[in-house]
C-alpha positions as CSV (number, residue, x, y, z in Angstrom):
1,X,112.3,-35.7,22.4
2,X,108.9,-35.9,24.5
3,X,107.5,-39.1,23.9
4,X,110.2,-40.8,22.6
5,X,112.0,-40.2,25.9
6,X,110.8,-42.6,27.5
7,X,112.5,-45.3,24.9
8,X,116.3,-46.3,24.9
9,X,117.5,-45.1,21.3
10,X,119.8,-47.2,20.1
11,X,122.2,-46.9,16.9
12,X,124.0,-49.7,15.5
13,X,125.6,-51.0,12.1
14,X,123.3,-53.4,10.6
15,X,124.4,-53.5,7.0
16,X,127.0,-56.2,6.1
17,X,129.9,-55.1,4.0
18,X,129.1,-55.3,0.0
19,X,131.5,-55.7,-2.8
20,X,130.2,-53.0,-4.1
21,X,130.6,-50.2,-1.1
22,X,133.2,-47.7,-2.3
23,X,135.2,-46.1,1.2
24,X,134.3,-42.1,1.6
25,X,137.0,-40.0,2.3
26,X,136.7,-38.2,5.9
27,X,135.7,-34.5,5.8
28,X,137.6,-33.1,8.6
29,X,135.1,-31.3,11.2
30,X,138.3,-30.1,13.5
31,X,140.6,-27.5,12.3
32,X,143.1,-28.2,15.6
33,X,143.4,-31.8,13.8
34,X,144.8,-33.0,10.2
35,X,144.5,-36.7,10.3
36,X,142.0,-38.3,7.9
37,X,142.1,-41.6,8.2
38,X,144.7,-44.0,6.5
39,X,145.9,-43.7,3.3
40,X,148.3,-46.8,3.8
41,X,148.1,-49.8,1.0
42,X,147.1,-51.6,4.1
43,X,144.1,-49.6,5.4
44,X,140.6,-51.4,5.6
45,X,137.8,-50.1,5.5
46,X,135.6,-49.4,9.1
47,X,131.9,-49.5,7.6
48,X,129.3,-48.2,10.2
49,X,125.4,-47.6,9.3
50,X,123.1,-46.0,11.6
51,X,119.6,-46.7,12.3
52,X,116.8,-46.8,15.2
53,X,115.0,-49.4,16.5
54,X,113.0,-47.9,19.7
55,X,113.9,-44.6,19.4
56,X,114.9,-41.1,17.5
57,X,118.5,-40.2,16.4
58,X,118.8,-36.1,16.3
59,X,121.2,-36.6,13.2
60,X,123.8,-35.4,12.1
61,X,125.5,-38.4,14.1
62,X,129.0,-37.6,14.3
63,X,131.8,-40.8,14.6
64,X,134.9,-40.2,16.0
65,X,138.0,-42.6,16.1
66,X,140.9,-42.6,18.8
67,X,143.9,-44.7,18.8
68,X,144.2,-47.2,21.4
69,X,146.5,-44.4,23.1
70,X,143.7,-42.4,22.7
71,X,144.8,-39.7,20.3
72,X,142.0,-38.6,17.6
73,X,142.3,-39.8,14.5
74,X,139.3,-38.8,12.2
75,X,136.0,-38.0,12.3
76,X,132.7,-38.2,10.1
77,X,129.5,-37.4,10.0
78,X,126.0,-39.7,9.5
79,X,123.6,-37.1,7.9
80,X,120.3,-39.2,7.6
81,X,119.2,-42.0,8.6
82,X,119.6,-43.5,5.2
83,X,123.3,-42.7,4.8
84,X,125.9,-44.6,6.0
85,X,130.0,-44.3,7.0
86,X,133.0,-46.0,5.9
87,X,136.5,-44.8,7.1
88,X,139.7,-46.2,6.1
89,X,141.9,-47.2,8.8
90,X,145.2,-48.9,9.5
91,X,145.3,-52.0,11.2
92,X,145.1,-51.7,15.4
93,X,142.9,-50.8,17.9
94,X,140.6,-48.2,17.6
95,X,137.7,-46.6,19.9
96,X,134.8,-45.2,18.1
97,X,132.9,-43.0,19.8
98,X,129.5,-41.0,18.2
99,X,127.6,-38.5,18.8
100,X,124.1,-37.0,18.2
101,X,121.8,-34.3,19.4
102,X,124.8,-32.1,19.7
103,X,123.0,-28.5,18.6
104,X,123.7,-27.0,21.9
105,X,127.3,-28.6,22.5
106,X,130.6,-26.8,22.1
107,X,134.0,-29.0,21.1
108,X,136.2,-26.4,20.1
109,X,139.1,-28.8,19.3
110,X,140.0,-32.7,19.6
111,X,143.0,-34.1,19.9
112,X,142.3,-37.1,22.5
113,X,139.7,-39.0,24.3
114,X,139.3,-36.8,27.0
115,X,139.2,-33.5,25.1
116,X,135.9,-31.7,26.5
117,X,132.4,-31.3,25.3
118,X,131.0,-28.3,27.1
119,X,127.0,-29.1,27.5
120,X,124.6,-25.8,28.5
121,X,123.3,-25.9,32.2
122,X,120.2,-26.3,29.9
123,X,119.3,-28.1,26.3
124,X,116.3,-28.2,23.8
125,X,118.1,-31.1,22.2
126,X,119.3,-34.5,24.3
127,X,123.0,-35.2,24.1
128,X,123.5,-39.0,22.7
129,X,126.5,-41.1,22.8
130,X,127.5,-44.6,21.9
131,X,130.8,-46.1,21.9
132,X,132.9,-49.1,20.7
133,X,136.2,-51.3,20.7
134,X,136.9,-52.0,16.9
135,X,140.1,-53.6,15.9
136,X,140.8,-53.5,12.6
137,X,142.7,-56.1,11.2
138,X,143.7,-57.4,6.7
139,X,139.7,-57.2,6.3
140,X,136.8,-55.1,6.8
141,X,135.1,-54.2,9.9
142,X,131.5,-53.8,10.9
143,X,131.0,-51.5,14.1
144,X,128.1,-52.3,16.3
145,X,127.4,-49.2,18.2
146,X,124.7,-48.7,21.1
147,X,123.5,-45.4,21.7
148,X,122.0,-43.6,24.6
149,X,121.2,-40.8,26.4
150,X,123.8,-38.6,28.3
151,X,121.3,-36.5,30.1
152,X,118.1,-36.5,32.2
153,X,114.7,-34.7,31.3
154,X,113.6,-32.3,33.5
155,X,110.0,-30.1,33.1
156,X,107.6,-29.2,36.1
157,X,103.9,-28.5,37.0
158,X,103.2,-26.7,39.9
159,X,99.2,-26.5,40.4
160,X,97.2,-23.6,43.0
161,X,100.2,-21.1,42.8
162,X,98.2,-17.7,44.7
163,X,97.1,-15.6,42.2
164,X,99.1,-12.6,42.3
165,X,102.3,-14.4,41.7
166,X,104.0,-13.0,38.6
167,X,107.0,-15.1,38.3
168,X,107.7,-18.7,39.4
169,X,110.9,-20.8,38.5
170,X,112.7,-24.0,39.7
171,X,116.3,-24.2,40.3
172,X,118.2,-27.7,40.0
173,X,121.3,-27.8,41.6
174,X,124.1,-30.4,40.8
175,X,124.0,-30.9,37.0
176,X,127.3,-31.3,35.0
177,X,128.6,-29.2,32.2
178,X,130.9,-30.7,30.1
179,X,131.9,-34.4,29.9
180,X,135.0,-35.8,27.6
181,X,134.8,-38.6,24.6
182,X,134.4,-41.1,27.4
183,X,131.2,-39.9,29.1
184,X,132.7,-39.1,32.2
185,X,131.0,-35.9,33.4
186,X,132.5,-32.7,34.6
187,X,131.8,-29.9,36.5
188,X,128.9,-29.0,38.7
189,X,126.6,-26.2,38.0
190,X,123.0,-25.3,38.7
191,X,120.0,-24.3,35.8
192,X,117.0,-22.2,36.8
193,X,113.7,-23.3,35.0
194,X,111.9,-20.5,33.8
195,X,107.5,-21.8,34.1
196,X,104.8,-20.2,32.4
197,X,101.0,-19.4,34.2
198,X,97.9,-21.4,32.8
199,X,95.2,-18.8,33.5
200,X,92.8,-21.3,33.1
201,X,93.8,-23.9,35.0
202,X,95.8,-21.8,37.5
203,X,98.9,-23.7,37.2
204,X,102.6,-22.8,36.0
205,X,104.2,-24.9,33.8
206,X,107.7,-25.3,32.4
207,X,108.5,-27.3,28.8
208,X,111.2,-30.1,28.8
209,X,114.6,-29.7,29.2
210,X,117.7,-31.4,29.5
211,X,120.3,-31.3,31.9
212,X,123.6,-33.7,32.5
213,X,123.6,-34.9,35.9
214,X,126.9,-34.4,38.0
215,X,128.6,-36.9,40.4
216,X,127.5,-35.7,43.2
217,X,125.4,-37.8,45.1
218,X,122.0,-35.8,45.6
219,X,119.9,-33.5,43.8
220,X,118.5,-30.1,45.2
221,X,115.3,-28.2,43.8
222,X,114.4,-24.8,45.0
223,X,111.4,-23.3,43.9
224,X,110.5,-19.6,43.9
225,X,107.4,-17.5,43.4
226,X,107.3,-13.7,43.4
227,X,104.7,-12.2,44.9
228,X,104.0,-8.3,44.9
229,X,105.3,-7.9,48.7
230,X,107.8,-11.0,49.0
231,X,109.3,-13.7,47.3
232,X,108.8,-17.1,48.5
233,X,111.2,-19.7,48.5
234,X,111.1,-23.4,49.3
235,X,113.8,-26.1,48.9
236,X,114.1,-30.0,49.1
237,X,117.1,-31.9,49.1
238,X,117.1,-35.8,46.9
239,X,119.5,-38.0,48.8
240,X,120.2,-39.2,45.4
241,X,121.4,-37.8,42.2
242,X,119.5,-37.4,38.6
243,X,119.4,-40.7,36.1
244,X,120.5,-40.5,32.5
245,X,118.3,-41.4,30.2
246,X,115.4,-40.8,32.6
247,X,112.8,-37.8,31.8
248,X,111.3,-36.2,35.2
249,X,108.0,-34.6,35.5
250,X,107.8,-32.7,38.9
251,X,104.3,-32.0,39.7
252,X,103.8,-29.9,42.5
253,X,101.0,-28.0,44.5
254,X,101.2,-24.9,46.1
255,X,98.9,-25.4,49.6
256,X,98.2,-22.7,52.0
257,X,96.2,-23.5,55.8
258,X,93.0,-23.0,56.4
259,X,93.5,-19.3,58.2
260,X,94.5,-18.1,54.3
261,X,95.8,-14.4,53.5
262,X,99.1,-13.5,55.5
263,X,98.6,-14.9,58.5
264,X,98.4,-18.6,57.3
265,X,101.8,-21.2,56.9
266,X,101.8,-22.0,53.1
267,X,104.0,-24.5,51.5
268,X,104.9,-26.7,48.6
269,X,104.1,-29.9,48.4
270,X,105.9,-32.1,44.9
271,X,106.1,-35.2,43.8
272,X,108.4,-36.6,40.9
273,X,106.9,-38.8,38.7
274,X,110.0,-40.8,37.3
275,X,109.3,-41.9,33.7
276,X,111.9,-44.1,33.2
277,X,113.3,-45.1,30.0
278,X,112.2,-49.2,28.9
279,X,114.9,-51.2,31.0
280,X,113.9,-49.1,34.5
281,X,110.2,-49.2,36.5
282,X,108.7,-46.2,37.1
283,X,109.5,-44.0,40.2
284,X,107.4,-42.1,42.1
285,X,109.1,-39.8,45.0
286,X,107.2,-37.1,47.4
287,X,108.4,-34.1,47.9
288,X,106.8,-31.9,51.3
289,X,108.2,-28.4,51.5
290,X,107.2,-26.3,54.7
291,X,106.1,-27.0,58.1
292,X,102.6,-28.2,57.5
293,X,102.0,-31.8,58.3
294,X,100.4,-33.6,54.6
295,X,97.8,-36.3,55.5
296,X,99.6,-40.1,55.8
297,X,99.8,-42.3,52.8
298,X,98.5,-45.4,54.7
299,X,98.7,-48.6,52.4
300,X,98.0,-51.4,55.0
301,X,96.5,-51.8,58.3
302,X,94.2,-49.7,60.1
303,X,93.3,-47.0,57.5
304,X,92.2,-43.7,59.3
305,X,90.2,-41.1,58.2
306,X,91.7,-38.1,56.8
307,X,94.5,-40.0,55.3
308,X,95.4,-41.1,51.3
309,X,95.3,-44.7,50.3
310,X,95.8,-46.7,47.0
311,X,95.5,-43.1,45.5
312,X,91.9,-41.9,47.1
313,X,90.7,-39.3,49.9
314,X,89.2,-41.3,52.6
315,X,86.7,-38.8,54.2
316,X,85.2,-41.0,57.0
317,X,85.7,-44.2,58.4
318,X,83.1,-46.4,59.8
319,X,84.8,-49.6,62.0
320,X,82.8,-52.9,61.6
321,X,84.8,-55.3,63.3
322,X,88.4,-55.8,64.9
323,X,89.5,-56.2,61.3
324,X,87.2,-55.0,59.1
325,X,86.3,-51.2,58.7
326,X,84.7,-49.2,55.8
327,X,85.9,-46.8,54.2
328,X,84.0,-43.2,52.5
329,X,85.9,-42.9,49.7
330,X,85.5,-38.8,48.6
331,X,85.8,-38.2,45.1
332,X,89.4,-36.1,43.8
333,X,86.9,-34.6,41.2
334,X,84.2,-31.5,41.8
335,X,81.0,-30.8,39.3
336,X,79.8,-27.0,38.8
337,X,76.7,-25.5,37.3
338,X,74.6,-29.4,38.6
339,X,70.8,-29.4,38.5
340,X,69.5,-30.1,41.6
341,X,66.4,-32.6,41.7
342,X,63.0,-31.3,40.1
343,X,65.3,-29.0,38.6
344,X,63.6,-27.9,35.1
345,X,66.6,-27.5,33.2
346,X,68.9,-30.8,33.9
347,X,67.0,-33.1,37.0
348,X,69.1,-35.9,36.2
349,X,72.6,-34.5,36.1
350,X,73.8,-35.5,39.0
351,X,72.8,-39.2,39.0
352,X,74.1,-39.5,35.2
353,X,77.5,-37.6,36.5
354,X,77.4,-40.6,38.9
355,X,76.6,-43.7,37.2
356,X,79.6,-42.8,34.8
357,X,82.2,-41.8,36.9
358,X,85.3,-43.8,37.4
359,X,88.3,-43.2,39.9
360,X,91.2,-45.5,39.3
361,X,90.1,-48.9,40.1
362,X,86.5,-48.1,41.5
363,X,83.0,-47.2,39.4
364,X,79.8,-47.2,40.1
365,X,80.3,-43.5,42.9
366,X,77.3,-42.3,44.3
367,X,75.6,-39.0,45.8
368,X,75.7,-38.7,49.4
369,X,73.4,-39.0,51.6
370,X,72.6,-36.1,54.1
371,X,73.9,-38.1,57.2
372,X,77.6,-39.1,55.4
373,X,77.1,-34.7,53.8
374,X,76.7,-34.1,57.4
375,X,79.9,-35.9,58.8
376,X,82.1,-34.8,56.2
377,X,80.9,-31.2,57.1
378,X,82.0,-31.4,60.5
379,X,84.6,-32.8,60.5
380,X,85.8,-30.5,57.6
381,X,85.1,-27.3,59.7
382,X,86.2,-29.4,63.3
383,X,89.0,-27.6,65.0
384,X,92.2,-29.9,65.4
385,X,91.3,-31.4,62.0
386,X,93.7,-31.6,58.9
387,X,92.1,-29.6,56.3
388,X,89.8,-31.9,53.5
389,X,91.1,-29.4,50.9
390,X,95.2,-30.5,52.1
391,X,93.4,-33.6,51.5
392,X,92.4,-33.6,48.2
393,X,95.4,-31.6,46.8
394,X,98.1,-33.5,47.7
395,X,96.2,-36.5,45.3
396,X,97.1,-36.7,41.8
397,X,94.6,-38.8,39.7
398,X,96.0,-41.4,36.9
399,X,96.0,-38.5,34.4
400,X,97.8,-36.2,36.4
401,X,95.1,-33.5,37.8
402,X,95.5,-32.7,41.2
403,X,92.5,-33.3,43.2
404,X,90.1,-30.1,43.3
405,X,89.9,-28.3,46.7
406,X,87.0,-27.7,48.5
407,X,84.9,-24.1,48.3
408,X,82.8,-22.4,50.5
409,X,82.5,-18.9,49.1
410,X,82.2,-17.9,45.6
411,X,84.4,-15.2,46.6
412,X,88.1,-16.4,46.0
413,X,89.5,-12.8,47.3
414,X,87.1,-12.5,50.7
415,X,85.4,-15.5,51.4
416,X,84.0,-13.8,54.1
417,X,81.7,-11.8,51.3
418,X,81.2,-14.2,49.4
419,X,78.3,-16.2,49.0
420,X,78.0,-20.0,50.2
421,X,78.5,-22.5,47.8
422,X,76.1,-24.9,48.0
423,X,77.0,-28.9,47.3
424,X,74.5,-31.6,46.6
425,X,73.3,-34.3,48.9
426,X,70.5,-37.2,49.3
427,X,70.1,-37.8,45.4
428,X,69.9,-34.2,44.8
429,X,66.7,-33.3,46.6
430,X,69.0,-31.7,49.3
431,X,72.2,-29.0,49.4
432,X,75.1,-28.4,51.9
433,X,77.8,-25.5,52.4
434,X,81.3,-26.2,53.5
435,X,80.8,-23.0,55.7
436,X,80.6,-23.2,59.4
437,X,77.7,-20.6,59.0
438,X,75.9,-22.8,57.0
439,X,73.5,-26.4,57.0
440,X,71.9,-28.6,54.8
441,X,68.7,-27.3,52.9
442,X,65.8,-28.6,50.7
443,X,66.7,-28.3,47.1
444,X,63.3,-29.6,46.2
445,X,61.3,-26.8,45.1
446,X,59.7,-27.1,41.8
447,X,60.8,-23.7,41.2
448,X,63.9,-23.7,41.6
449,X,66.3,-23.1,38.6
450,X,69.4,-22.7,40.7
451,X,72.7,-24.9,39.7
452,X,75.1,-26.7,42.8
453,X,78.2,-28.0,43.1
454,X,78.8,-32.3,43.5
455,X,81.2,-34.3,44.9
456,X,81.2,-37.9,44.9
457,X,81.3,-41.0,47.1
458,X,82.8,-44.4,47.2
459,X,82.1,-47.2,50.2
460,X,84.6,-49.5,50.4
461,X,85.0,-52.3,52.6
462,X,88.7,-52.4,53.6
463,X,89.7,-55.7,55.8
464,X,93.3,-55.7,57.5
């Protein structure tokens, strides 16, 4: 389903009847049942055609009739797109109720309107279901049928997960597992989703999958990564429950404090990005697992620093006026392997990484300079300040990537070992190390072939 999630499939009859449409006979699909439609000189004929507008049918479609006392009378199914259905049926009420993207599904027998459809705590195939009031009368009937979905997309993306973890899964509690022909859901069961580690990108991933939501009225995730001497576990509850016909992509970052190792808190922090189908707006809810405090999303007012607004990293704040302040926007993106300036190899890499970068709404980012380098730097390594690496990772950019931490060792395991990773400054003619041991240095040597790190800057002038 994937893409074509996030569209409302719809199936209706859209051929008129023609003199020349000879009625099919119904291939019984239910052992448990014998009726196949009228054979009565007074039968009509129920003609249904399915097709897609907006979205993808999984077909076979499968139609079902009920008596308006809602016993089953027959059932057909729609095996392309270019077929079509016509039943024969006496005259009365009828409820037609159809079905695709049943691969996973089980109806062992149907005999009424609520016999059950057991659904897997998890699906690779999205359960649809349309229904309709047809009353069939001395002539034909078209059936208008609108289809959609019976189930809610789930997948995850959890980003920084500590490198020795070798097996991380989210559980979803409250999802349904069985409904009847009605659509009234049953049940209430939980589905562990199994995530895969991107080496690369040192993220864990899961693919899509579908689950019905329940009735309950909230929605619990619990996520767990094993590590070789523990398995951690974190847990959020959503005060509300899961929307059909609504995919969910729950992108989450795994952030440990500043003292790293054993001895420092470590948490998860998610947000759901709610891609709703066409008729809903787009939801974004946060997620904060642990007992670390995440910096405040400020949208209005005084803007401090430290804190995320419209979707940035403010890094420093410089106040103008009573109303007026400006803001040091720090860029959610991080250049290795930059030429510093007089560098032989590249000298104009990091202007030209500059004059093209664009974050959200804003272009035209710049180097800093050595006094804004400076500032940043203390107040990164200031005690009593919120980390600028909490900071950045609890960002998402429009394309999804977390904001890159901050480094000061090239030695992930020790940093202590490691050696100081040096960040340009002051149009590249001048370097700077996130370690307290550390200051800003000339990078101007003609000499020098040696490659930096670069992070970006924004001034903004925010008025409130």
């Amino acid at each position: 389903m994937k893409n074509s999630f996030k569209y409302v499939c719809r199936l209706f009859a859209a051929l008129a009847l023609m003199a020349s449409c000879e009625a099919v006979d119904l291939t019984e699909l239910h052992s448990s049942s014998s009726s196949q439609g009228s054979k009565s000189a007074n039968a009509q004929t129920l003609n249904v055609n399915a097709t897609s507008t907006e979205g993808t049918i999984s077909y076979p479609v499968t139609v079902y009739a009920f008596a308006s006392d809602g016993k089953y009378v027959a059932s057909q199914a729609i095996t392309s797109a270019s077929s079509s259905l016509s039943i024969k049926l006496d005259p009365g009420s009828y409820r037609i109720v159809a079905l695709a993207g049943t691969d996973d599904v089980t109806i062992e027998s149907v005999e009424t309107l609520g016999s059950k459809i057991t659904v897997p705590s998890q699906s690779a195939t999205a359960l649809q279901m349309g229904s309709a009031n047809v009353t069939v009368t001395s002539t034909p009937v078209n059936a208008y049928i609108n289809m959609g979905y019976m189930v809610s997309g789930v997948r995850f993306t959890l980003s920084n997960v500590p490198e020795d973890a070798t097996d991380v899964s989210v559980t979803v509690s409250n999802v349904a597992n069985s409904m009847d022909f009605s659509g009234a859901p049953a049940g209430n069961t939980t589905v562990t989703v199994p995530l895969k580690e991107s080496i690369e990108y040192r993220t864990w991933t899961s693919s899509e999958v579908f689950v019905m939501p329940s009735t309950a009225t909230s929605t619990v995730l619990t996520i767990s990564i094993t590590r070789p001497d523990n398995t951690e576990t974190y847990s959020y509850t959503h005060a509300s429950a899961l929307a059909t016909g609504t995919p969910y992509h729950f992108r989450g970052a795994y952030i440990e404090s500043s003292g790293g190792g054993n001895g420092g808190e470590s948490k998860i922090n998610l947000t759901g990005d709610f891609i709703a189908a066409t008729w809903n707006d787009t939801q974004i809810v946060d997620f904060n697992f642990g007992n670390q405090v995440l910096p405040k999303v400020v949208e209005s007012g005084y803007i401090p620093p430290y804190s995320i607004w419209n979707g940035h990293a403010v890094a420093l704040v410089k106040e103008i006026d009573e109303h007026t302040e400006e803001l040091l926007l720090f860029s959610l993106k991080e250049w290795t392997d930059v030429g510093g300036y007089k560098n032989s190899t590249n000298p104009n890499m990091a202007d030209s990484i500059a004059n093209s970068y664009v974050e959200g709404e804003y272009d035209e980012w710049r180097i800093m300079t050595i006094e804004e380098a400076r500032a940043v730097r203390d107040m990164y390594i200031g005690e009593g300040k919120p980390s600028l690496s909490l900071l950045l990772e609890s960002i998402y950019d429009t394309d999804g990537n977390i904001g890159a931490p901050i480094v000061y060792s090239d030695n992930k395991d020790d940093p202590s070992k490691g050696d100081n990773v040096l960040y340009l400054c002051d149009d590249a003619k001048h370097s700077y190390s996130y370690s307290p041991n550390y200051g800003i240095v000339n990078s101007t040597s003609t000499a020098t072939k040696k490659l930096y790190r670069l992070r970006l800057v924004k001034t903004v002038i925010h008025e409130y």
